[in-house]
C-alpha positions, 0 to 999 in steps of 0.5 A: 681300623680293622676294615681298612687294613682289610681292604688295604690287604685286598688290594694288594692280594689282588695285586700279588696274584696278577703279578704271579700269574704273569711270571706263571705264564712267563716260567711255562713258556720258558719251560716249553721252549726248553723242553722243545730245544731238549734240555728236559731238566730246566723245562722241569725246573722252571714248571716247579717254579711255577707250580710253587708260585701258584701255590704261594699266592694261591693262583690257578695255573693257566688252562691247559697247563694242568695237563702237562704235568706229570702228578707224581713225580712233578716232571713237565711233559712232552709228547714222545720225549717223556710221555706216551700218549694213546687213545684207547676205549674213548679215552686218551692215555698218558704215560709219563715214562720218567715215573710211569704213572698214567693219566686218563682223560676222558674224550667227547660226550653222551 
């Protein structure tokens, strides 16, 4: 009896976390169009909406995403609207100018 509940539940684990990765994406393309047309504080809303999706059903963000978000105070960043980006000694910098924490990322390899 345990080993269809089981497998009943892991279809249906499968299901919710297509389902919210689908409405992941739909809330950062909603965030960057806001962000674009200016109003920074529902491009924040809706990136805290999708982080709190993924982290209810245990979903990645999509590539690419995890980079736009400022770590510390959770705010969606926009190249010189709200962060600062520099490359320096081989790396690129970010600043988020809301906070002011930096993100290094290493570029090219050995």
């Amino acid at each position: 009896m345990s080993r269809k509940k089981a497998r009943r539940f892991g279809k249906k684990k499968a299901n919710r976390q297509r389902i919210a990765k689908e409405r992941i994406a739909i809330l950062l393309a909603h965030a960057e169009t806001q962000a674009l047309a200016g109003d920074l504080e529902l491009a924040d809303r809706y990136a805290f909406l999708a982080r709190k999706i993924g982290m209810r059903y245990q979903s990645k963000m999509p590539r690419g995403f995890n980079i736009k978000f400022c770590k510390k105070c959770m705010s969606y960043l926009v190249p010189s609207r709200n962060s600062r980006i520099r490359m320096t000694g081989g790396r690129l910098t970010r600043q988020c100018l809301k906070c002011g924490s930096y993100y290094r990322i290493p570029l090219g390899g050995k």
